[in-house]
MARPAGU-830911 format. One record per residue (C-alpha): z, x, y; residue in one letter. Coordinates in pm, whole numbers. Layout:
N
<atom c3="Z" c1="X" c2="Y" code="a"/>
...
//
This chain:
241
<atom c3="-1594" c1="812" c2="-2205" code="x"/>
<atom c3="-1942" c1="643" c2="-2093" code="x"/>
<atom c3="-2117" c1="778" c2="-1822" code="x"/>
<atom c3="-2060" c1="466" c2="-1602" code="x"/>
<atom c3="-1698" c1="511" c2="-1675" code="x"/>
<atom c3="-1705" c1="884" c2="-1473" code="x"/>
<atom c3="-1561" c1="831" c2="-1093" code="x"/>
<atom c3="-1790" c1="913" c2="-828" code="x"/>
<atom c3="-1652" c1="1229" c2="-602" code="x"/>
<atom c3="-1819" c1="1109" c2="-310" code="x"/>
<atom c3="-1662" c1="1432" c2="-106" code="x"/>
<atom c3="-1935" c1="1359" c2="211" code="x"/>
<atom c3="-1812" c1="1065" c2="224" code="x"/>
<atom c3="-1447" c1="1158" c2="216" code="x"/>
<atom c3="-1542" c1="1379" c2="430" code="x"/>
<atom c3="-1679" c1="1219" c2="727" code="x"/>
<atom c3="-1515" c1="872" c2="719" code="x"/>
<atom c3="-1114" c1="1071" c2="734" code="x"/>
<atom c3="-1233" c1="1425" c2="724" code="x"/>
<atom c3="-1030" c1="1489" c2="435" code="x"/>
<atom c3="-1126" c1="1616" c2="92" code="x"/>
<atom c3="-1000" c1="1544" c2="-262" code="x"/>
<atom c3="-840" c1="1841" c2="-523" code="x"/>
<atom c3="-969" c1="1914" c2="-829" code="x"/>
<atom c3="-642" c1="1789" c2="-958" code="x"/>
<atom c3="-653" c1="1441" c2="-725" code="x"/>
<atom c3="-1020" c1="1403" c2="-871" code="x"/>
<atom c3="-862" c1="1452" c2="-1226" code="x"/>
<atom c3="-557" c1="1245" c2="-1178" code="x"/>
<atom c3="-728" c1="946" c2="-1079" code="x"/>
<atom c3="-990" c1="952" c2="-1378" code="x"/>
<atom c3="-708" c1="901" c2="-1572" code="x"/>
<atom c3="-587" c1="646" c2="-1368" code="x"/>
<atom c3="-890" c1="443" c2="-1396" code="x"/>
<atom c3="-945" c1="521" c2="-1777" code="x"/>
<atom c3="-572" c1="364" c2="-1841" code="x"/>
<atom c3="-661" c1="91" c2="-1592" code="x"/>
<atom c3="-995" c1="-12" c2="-1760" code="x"/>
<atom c3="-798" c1="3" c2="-2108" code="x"/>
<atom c3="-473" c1="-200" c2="-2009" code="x"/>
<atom c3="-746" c1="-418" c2="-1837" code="x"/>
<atom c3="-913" c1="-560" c2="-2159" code="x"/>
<atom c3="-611" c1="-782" c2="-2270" code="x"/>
<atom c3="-410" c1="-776" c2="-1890" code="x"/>
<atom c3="-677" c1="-901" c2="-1664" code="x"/>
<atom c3="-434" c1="-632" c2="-1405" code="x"/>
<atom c3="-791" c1="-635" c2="-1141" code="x"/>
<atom c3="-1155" c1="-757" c2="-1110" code="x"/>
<atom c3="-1244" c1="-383" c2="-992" code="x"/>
<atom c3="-1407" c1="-234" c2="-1284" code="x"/>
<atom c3="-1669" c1="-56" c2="-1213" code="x"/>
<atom c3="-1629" c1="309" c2="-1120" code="x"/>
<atom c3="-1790" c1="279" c2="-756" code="x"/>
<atom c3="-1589" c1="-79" c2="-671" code="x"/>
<atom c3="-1282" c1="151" c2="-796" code="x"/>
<atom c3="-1364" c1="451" c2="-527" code="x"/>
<atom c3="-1432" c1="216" c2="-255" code="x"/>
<atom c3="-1141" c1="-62" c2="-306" code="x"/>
<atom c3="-855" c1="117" c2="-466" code="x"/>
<atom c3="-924" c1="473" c2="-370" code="x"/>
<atom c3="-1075" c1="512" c2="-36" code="x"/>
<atom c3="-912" c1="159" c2="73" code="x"/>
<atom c3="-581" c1="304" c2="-19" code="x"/>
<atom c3="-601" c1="613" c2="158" code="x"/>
<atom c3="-823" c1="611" c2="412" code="x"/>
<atom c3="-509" c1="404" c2="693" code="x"/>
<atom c3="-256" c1="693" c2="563" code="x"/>
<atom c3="-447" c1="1042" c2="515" code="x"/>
<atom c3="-343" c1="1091" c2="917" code="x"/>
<atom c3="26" c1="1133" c2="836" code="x"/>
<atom c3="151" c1="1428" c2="634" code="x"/>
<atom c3="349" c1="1215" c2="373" code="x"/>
<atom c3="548" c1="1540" c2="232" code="x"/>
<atom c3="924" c1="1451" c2="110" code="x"/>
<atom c3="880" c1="1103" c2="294" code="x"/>
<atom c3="1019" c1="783" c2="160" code="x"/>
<atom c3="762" c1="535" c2="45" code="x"/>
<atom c3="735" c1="166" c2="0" code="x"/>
<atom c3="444" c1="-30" c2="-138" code="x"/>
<atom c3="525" c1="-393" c2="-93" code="x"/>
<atom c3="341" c1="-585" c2="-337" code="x"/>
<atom c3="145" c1="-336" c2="-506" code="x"/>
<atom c3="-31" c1="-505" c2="-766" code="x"/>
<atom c3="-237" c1="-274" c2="-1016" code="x"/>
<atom c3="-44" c1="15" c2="-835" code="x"/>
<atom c3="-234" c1="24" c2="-483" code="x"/>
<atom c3="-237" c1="187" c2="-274" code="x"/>
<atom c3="152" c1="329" c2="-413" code="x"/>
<atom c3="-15" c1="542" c2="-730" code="x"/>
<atom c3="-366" c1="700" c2="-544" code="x"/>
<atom c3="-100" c1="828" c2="-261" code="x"/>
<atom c3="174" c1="934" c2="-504" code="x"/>
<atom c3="-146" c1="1120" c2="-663" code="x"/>
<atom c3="-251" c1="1300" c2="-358" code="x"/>
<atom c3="154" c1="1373" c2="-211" code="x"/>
<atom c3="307" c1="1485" c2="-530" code="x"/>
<atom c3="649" c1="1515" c2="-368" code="x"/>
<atom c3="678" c1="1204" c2="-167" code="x"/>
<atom c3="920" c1="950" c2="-265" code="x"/>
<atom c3="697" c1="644" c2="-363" code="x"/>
<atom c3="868" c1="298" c2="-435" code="x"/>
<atom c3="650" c1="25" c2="-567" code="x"/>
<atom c3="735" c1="-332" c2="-606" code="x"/>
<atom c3="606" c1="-623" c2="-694" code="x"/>
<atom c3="735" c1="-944" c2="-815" code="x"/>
<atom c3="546" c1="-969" c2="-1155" code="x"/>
<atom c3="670" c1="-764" c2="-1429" code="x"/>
<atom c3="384" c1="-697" c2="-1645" code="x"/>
<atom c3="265" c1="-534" c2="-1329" code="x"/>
<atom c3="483" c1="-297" c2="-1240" code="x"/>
<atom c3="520" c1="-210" c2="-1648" code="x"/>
<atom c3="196" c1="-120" c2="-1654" code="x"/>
<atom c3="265" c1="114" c2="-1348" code="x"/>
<atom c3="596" c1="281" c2="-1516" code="x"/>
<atom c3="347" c1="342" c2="-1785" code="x"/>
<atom c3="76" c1="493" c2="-1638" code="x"/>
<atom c3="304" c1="710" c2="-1406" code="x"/>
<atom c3="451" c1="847" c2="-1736" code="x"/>
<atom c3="157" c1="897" c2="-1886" code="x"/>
<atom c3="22" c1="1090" c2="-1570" code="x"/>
<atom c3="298" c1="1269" c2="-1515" code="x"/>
<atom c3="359" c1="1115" c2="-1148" code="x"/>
<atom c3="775" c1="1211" c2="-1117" code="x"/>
<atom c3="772" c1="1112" c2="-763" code="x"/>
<atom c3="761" c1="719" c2="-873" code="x"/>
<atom c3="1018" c1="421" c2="-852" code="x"/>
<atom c3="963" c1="90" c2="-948" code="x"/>
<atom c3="1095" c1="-220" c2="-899" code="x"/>
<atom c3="1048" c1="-632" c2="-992" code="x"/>
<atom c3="1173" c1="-775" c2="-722" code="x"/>
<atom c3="1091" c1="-1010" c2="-421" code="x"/>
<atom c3="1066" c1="-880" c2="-61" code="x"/>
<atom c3="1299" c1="-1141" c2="56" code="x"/>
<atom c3="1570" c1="-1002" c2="-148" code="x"/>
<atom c3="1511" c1="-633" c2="-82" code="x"/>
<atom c3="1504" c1="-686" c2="286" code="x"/>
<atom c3="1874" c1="-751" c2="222" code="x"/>
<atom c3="2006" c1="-461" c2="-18" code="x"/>
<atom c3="2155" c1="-215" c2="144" code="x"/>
<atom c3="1991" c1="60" c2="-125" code="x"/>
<atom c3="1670" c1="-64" c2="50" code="x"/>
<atom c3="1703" c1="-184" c2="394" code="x"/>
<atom c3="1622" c1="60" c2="666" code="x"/>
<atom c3="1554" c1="327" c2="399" code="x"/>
<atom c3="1175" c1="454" c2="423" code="x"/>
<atom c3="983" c1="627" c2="626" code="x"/>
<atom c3="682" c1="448" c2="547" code="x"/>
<atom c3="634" c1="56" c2="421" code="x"/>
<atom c3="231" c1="-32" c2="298" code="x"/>
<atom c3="135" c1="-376" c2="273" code="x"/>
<atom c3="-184" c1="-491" c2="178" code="x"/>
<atom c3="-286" c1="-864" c2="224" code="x"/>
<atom c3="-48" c1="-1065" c2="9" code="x"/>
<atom c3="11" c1="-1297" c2="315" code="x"/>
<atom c3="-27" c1="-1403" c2="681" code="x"/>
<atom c3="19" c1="-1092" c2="928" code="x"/>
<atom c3="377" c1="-1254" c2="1038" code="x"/>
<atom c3="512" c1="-1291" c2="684" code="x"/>
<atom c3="405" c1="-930" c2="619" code="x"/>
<atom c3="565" c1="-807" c2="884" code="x"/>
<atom c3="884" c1="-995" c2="809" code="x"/>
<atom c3="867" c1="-849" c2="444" code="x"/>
<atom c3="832" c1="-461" c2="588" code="x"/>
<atom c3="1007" c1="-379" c2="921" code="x"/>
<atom c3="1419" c1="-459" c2="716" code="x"/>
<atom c3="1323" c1="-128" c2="520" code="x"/>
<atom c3="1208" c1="75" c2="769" code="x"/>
<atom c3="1422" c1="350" c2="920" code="x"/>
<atom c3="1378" c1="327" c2="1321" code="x"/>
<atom c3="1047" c1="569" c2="1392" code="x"/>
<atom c3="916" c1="454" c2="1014" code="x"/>
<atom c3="581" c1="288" c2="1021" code="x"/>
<atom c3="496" c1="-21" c2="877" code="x"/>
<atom c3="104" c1="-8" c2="797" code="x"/>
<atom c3="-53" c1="-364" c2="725" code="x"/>
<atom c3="-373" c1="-348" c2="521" code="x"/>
<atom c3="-603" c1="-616" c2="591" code="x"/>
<atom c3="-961" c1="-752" c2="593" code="x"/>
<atom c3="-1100" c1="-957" c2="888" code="x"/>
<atom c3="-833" c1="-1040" c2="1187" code="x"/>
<atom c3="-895" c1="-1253" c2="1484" code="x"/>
<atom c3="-804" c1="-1216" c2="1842" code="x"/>
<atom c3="-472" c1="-1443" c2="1749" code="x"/>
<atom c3="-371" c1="-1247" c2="1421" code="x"/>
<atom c3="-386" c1="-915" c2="1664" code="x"/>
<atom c3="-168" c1="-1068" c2="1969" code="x"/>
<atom c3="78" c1="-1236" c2="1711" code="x"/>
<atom c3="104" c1="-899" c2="1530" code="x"/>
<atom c3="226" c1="-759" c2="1899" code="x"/>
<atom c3="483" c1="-1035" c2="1926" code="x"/>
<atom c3="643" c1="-1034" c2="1573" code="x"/>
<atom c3="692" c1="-714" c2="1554" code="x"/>
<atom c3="899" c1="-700" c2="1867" code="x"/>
<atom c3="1074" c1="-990" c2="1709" code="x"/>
<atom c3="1179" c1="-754" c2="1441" code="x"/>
<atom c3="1219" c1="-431" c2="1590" code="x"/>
<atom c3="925" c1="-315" c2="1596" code="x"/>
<atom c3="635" c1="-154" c2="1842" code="x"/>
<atom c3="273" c1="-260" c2="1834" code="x"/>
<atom c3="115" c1="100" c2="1814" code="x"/>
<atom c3="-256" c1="70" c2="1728" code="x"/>
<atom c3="-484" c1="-160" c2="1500" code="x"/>
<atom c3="-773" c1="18" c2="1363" code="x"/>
<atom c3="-1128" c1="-116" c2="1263" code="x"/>
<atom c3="-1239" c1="139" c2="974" code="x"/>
<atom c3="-1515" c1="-89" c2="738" code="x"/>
<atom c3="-1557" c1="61" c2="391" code="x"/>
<atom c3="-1809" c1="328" c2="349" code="x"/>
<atom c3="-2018" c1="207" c2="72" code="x"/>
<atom c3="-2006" c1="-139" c2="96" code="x"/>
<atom c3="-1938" c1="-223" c2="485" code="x"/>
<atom c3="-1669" c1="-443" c2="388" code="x"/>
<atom c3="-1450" c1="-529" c2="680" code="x"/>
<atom c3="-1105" c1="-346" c2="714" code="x"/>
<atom c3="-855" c1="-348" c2="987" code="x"/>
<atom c3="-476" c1="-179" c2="984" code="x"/>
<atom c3="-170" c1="-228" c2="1172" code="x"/>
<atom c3="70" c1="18" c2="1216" code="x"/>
<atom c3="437" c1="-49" c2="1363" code="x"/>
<atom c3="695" c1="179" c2="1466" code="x"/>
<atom c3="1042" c1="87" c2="1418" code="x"/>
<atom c3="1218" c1="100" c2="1705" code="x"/>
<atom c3="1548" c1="-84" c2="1720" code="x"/>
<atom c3="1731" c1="-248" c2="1451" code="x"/>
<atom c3="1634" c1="-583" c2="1286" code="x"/>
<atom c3="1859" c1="-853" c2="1290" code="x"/>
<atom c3="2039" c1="-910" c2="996" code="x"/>
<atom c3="1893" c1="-1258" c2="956" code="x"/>
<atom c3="1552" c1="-1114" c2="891" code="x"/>
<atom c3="1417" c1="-1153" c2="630" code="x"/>
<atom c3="1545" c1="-1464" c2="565" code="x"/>
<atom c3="1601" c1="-1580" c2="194" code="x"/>
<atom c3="1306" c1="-1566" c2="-70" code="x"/>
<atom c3="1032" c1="-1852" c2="-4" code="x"/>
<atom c3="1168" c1="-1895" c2="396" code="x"/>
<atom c3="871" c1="-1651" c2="536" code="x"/>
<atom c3="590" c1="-1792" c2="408" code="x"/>
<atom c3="703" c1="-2187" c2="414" code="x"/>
<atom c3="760" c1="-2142" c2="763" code="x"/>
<atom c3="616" c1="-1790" c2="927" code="x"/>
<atom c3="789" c1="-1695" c2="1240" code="x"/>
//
């Protein structure tokens, strides 16, 4: 492995950004990460993070910098969306007995992850291909976790629409984002009481390295969503509530 190929442990930074510091085993677990990433990488094009600081910052600190505040132990997990794996595999990494589901509707994706998780060792993962839509609606799924992450894949409406169905009421739904404007932050109050959900905070937390801009919402379930949400797959972000 190439020097430039070595994660930075950045634990000052970890340190006073969440106040929170990384295990020997986290730090080892997600070298290996990133060495299967940057080899399934070369003929998957899975991310345009390569480099090992872009990985700390974007798919490491990003991941678990809105989270770190909740003790995740035995919880039930959903990453909507995940991608490459984030931020479902750095938190799976860091609460080995968690219950981490990660979906995503593009199944080289999430092959790659049932790969890497065996090849880690990471027990406490599930994966699925699937659409949001769809999942919303099966009973092995709706109002089932504790937690539900969503980073951007869509407008904050549609992402709320894809989370709150699977929450159980008092789960949090946690909406990773970039910029958000005075209308994204008043709509997010409105939806989510729409769908059963309670505005609790939005946070402003830019990255440490870069200064890229990051905001989070977090929603609390409290009361059921109606059955007709979410509605059928393609209906949320054709025409967002």
């Amino acid at each position: 492995m190439s020097e430039n190929n070595i994660l930075p442990i950045n634990e000052n930074l970890w340190k006073n950004t969440i106040n929170w510091i990384p295990s020997p085993e986290n730090l080892r677990l997600w070298q290996e990460l990133y060495n299967e990433i940057l080899v399934i990488n070369q003929h998957l094009n899975l991310t345009r993070i390569t480099t090992a600081e872009e990985f700390w910052e974007k798919n490491l600190w990003d991941s678990l910098a809105p989270i770190l505040q909740y003790d995740l132990t035995d919880k039930k997990i959903i990453d909507i969306g995940t991608g490459g794996g984030f931020p479902g595999l750095p938190i799976s990494i860091v609460f080995p007995t968690s219950k981490l589901t990660l979906m995503d509707s593009v199944a080289k994706k999430i092959n790659f992850i049932k790969e890497v998780a065996k090849k880690l060792n990471l027990t406490n993962i599930n994966t699925l291909v699937d659409r949001a839509e769809a999942l919303g609606q099966d009973q092995n799924h709706r109002k089932q976790y504790d937690f539900a992450l969503i980073r951007a894949v869509a407008e904050v409406s549609v992402c709320l629409e894809y989370s709150l169905p699977l929450l159980k009421i008092g789960g949090i739904a946690i909406l990773y984002r970039g910029n958000l404007t005075e209308e994204e932050k008043l709509k997010s109050a409105e939806i989510s009481h729409k769908l059963g959900g309670k505005l609790i905070k939005i946070t402003n937390q830019n990255t440490p390295i870069q200064n890229h801009t990051r905001h989070c919402i977090y929603i609390e379930k409290v009361k059921l969503t109606q059955k007709k949400y979410p509605r059928e797959v393609g209906k949320p972000t054709k025409s967002p509530l």
